[in-house]
C-alpha positions in Angstrom: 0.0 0.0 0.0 2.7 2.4 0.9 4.4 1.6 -2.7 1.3 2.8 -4.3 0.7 5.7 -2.2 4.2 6.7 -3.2 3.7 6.3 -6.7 0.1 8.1 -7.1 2.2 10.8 -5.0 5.0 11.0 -7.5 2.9 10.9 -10.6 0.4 13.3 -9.0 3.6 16.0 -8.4 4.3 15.3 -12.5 0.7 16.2 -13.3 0.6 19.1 -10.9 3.8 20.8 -12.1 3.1 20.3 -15.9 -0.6 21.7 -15.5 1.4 24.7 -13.6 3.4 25.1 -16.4 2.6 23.0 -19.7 6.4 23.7 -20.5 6.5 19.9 -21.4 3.9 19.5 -23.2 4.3 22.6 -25.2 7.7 22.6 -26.0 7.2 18.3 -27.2 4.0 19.1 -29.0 5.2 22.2 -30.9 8.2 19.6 -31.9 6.1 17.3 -33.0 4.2 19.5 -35.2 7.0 21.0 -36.8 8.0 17.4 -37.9 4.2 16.9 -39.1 4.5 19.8 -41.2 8.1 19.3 -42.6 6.6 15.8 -43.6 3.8 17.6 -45.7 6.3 19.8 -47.4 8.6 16.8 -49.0 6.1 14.2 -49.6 3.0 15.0 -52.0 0.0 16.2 -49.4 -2.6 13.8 -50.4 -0.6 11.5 -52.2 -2.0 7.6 -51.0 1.6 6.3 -49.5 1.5 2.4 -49.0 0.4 1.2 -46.0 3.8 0.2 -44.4 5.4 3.5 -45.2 2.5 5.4 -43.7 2.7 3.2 -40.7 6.4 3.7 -40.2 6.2 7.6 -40.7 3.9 7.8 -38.0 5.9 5.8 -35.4 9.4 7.4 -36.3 7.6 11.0 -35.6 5.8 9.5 -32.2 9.2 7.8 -31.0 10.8 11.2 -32.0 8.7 13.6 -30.3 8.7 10.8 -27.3 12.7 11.3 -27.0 12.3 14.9 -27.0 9.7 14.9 -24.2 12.1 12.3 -22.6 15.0 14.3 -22.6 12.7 17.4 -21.4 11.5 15.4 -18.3 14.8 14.2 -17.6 16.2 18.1 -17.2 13.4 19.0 -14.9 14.4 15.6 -12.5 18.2 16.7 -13.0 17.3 20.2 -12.0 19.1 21.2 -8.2 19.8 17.1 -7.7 15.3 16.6 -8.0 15.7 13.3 -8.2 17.7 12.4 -5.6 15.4 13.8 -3.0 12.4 11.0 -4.8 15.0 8.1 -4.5 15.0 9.1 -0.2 11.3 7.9 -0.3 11.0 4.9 2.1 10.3 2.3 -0.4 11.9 0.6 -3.3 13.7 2.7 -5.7 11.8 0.9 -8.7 8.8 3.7 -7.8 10.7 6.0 -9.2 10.9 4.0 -12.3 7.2 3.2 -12.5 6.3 6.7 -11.7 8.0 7.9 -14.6 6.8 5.3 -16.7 3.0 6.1 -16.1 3.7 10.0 -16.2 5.4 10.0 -19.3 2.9 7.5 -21.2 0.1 10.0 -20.0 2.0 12.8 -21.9 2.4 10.9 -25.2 -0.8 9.5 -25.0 -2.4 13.1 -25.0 0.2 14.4 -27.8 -0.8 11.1 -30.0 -4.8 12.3 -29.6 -3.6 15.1 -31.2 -0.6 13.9 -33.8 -2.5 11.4 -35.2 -5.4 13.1 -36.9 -3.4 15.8 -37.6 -0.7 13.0 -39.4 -3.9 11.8 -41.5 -5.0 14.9 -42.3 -1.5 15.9 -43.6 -0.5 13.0 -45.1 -3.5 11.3 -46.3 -5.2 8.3 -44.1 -6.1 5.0 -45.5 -9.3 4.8 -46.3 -10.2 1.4 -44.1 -9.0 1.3 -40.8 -9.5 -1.3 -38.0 -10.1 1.1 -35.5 -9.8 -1.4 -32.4 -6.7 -2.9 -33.4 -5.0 0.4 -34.7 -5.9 2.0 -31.1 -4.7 -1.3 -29.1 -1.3 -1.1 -31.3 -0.5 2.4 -30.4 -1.0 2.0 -27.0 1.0 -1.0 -26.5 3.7 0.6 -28.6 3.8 3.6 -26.6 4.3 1.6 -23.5 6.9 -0.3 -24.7 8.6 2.7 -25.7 8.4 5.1 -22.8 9.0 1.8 -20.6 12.1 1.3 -22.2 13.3 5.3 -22.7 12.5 6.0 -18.9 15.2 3.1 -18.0 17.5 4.5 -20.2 17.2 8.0 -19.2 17.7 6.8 -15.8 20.7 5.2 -17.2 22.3 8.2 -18.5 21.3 10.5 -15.8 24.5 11.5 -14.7 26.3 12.1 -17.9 27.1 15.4 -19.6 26.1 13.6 -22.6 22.9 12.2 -22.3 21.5 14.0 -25.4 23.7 12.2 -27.3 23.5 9.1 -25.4 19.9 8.8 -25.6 19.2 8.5 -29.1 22.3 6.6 -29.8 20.8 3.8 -27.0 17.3 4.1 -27.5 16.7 3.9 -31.3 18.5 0.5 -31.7 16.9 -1.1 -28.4 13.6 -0.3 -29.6 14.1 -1.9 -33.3 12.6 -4.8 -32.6 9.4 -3.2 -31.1 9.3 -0.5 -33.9 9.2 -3.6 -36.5 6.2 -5.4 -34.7 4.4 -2.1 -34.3 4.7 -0.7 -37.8 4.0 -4.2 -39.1 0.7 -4.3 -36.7 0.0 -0.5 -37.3 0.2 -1.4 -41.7 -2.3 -4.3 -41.1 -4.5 -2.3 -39.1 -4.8 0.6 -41.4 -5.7 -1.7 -44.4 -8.8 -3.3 -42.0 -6.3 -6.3 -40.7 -5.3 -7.4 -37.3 -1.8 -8.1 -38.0 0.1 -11.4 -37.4 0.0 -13.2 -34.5 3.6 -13.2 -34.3 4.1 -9.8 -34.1 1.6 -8.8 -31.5 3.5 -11.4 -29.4 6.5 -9.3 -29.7 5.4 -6.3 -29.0 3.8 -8.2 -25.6 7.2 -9.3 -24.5 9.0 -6.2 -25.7 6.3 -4.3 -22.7 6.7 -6.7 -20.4 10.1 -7.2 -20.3 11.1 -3.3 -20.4 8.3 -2.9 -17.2 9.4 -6.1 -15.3 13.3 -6.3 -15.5 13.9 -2.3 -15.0 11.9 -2.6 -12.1 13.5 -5.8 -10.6 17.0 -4.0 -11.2 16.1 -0.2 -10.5 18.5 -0.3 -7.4 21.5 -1.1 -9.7 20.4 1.3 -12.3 20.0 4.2 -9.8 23.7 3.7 -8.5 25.1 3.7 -12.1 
């Protein structure tokens, strides 16, 4: 009970201090809208892209604005030693972790209502979309992803180059869930489920980037 308390407590401090100040949310979502709008200028507005194309364009601009709201979050915890004083919390360190998790997949969550839309509209949607599978993808994506970035960042939280870091780490640890979720994402738009096979990746992908950071989280706060 006391774990949860503390981690309704830390997510509810996130909430608070971004409603205060929407600097998060702002500065990611004015990012990701700039990369929306770049895409509309080099590709033909309108033009019917193929289904796997469209679906990879999409998740390369949501794991891009995700990294930049990443590395945004992870200067507010840096700021005047922040997360030091959550790690004195009298219960396992791993809260921290899950704390950031939920926070962070609240934020994307809300940018992707937005993105997405905005991405068809720009780009041109497919015409036939299976809207339970499509919605069920991007969720499950996006935990995998922020799961995965919110280790990392915790990772690289002492280093002077973490901007670099981050990217460099990030991008290739989350091929293999930005191949089942574009794969997924393609059959979805075209009125499929997607295979089997793939759904079963991304499934591990989440659970072992929510279980296994959280086992470890003592280690990984001492790096």
């Amino acid at each position: 009970m006391r774990f949860l308390r503390t981690l309704f407590a830390m997510v509810g401090k996130d909430l608070r201090i971004e409603w205060r100040t929407r600097q998060l949310f702002i500065s990611s979502l004015s990012f990701a809208l700039l990369l929306v709008f770049l895409m509309g200028l080099v590709l033909e507005t309108g033009a019917a892209l193929a289904s796997f194309s469209e679906a990879g364009l999409l998740w390369l601009l949501i794991m891009m604005a995700g990294l930049f709201s990443l590395n945004r979050q992870d200067d507010k915890e840096r700021y005047e030693g922040a997360i030091y004083g959550a790690y004195l919390a009298p219960v396992d360190r791993s809260v921290v972790f899950y704390a950031r998790v939920i926070s962070h997949l609240l934020f994307v969550l809300v940018m992707e209502v937005i993105l997405v839309p905005l991405y068809s509209a720009v780009l041109g949607g497919a015409a036939q979309v299976s809207w339970a599978g499509f919605v069920l993808v991007l969720l499950l994506g996006t935990i995998g992803f922020v799961a995965v970035g919110a280790m990392l960042t915790s990772l690289s939280l002492t280093s002077s180059l973490r901007e670099i870091l981050m990217p460099l780490m990030l991008f290739p640890l989350a091929v293999p869930l930005l191949l089942g979720t574009v794969e997924v994402t393609s059959a979805t738009l075209t009125g499929g489920n997607g295979a089997v096979i793939w759904w079963a990746v991304i499934a591990a992908y989440d659970v072992l980037f929510l279980v296994l950071p959280g086992l470890l989280y003592d280690f990984i706060a001492e790096v």
